[in-house]
C-alpha positions in Angstrom: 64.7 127.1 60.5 68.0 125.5 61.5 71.1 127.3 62.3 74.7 126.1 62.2 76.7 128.1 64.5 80.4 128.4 64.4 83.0 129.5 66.6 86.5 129.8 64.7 89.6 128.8 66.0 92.6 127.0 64.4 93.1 125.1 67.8 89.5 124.3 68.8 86.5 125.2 66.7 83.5 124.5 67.9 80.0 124.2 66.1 76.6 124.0 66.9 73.1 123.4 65.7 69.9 124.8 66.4 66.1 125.2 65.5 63.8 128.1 65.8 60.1 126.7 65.5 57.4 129.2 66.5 60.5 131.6 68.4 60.7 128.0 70.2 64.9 127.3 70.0 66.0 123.9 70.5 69.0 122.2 70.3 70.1 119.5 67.2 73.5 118.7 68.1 76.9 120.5 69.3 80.9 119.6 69.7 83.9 120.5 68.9 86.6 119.9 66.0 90.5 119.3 68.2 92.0 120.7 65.3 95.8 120.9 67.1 95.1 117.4 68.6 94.4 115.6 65.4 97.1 117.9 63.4 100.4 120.1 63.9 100.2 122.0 60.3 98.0 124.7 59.9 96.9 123.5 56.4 95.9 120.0 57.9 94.2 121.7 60.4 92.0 123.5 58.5 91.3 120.4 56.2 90.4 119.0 59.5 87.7 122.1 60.4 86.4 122.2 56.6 85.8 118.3 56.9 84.4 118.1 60.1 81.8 121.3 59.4 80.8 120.1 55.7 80.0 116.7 57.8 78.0 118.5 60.6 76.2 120.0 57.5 75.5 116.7 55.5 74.0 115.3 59.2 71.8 118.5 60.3 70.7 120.0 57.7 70.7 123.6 58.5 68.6 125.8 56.7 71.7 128.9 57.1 75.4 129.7 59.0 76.2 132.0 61.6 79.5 132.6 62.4 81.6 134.9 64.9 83.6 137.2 63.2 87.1 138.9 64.3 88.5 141.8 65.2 91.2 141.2 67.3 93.4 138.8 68.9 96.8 138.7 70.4 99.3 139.3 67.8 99.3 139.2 63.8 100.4 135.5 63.8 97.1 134.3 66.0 94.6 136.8 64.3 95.9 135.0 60.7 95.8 131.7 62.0 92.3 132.0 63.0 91.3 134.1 60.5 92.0 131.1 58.2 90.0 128.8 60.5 87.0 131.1 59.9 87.5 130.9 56.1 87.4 127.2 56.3 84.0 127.4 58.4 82.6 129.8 56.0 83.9 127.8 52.6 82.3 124.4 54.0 78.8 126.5 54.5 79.4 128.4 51.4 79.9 125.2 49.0 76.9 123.3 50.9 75.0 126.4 49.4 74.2 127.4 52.8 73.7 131.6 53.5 76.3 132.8 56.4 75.4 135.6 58.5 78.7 137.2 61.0 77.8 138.7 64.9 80.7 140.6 66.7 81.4 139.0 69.8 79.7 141.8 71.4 76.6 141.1 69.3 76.8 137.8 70.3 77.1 137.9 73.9 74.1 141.0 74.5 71.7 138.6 72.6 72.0 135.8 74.9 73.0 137.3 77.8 72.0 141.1 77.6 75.5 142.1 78.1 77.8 142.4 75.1 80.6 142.4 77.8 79.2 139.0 79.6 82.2 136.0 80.4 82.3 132.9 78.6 81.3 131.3 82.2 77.9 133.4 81.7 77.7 133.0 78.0 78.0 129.0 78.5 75.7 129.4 81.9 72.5 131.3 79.3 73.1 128.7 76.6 72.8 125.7 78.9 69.8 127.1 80.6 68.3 128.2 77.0 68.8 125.1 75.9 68.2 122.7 78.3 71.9 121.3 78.4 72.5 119.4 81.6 76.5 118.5 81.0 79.0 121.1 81.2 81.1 120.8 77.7 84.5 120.2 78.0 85.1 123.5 75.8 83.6 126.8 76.2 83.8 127.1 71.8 81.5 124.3 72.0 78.6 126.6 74.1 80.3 129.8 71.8 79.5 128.3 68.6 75.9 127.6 70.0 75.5 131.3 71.4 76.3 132.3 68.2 73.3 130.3 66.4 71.6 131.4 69.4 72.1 135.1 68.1 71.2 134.8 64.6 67.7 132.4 65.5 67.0 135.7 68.0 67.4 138.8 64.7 66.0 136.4 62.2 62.9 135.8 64.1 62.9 139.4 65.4 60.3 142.0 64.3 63.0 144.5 62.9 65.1 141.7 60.6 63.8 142.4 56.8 63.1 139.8 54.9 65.3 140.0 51.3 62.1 138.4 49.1 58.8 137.7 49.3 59.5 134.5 49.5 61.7 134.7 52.5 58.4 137.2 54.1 56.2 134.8 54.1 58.7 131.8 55.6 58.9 134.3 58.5 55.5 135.1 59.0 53.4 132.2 58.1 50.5 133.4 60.1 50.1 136.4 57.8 48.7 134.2 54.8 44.9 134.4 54.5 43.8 131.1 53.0 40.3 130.8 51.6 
């Protein structure tokens, strides 16, 4: 299964990609979208973050979304502004027909690290050792985005998720089919 991972922000947003084969995660491809670099209106901005993830999509092929959801930020003007990026990451994964799944921070942080109060430093230190990154990325959204893909591969593939169909039960446990 591949997982697009998305870490909203209407300055930086970053996104990543992952696969879970056999609980084995690897990475497909990560970056971020310089949202405030490439526009100075919010609306372009967003345009920019809906393009740039519908693209990522058309390239990777992921199989569902993950995305970080939000429950605070500094004032009322922030938490809007990146509220909005979030809805452009979920409506690019939402048109490409893609399932999106939300982690708290928290959530996000205790399954890579074990701590659901661990620094970005430590969040970006488990990814790059999980994943066998070398290069430190120039934005910590960029390793955020892949935590948060990280976090879904982990409870999708974990005893206690529940599969939704039958269909969906046997994708997640292929070694339960007898074949004759």
């Amino acid at each position: 299964m591949r997982i697009l991972g998305i870490d909203p922000g209407s300055i930086v947003c970053g996104y990543g990609v992952v696969e879970i084969i056999n609980k084995k995660i690897t990475l497909i491809e990560y970056g971020v979208v310089e949202a405030k670099k490439q526009h100075t209106e919010l609306p372009r901005r967003l345009e920019a973050i809906f393009n740039r993830i519908g693209s990522v999509i058309d390239r990777a092929l992921p199989d569902e979304a993950s995305i970080e959801s939000v429950f605070f930020a500094k004032n009322a003007q922030s938490l809007a502004k990146l509220s909005h990026a979030r809805a452009a990451g979920m409506l690019a994964a939402t048109l490409k027909q893609l399932p999106v799944n939300e982690y708290s921070a928290k959530e996000v942080k205790r399954a890579v690290t074990g701590n659901g109060n661990a620094s970005k430093e430590q969040v970006q230190f488990m990814v790059k050792t999980m994943l066998n990154i070398e290069e430190t990325p120039d934005f910590f959204d960029a390793t955020d985005a892949l935590a948060v893909a990280i976090c879904h591969a982990l409870k999708a593939n974990s005893p206690r998720s529940r599969a939704k169909s039958w269909k969906q039960f046997i994708e997640q446990n292929p070694e339960k089919i007898v074949k004759k």
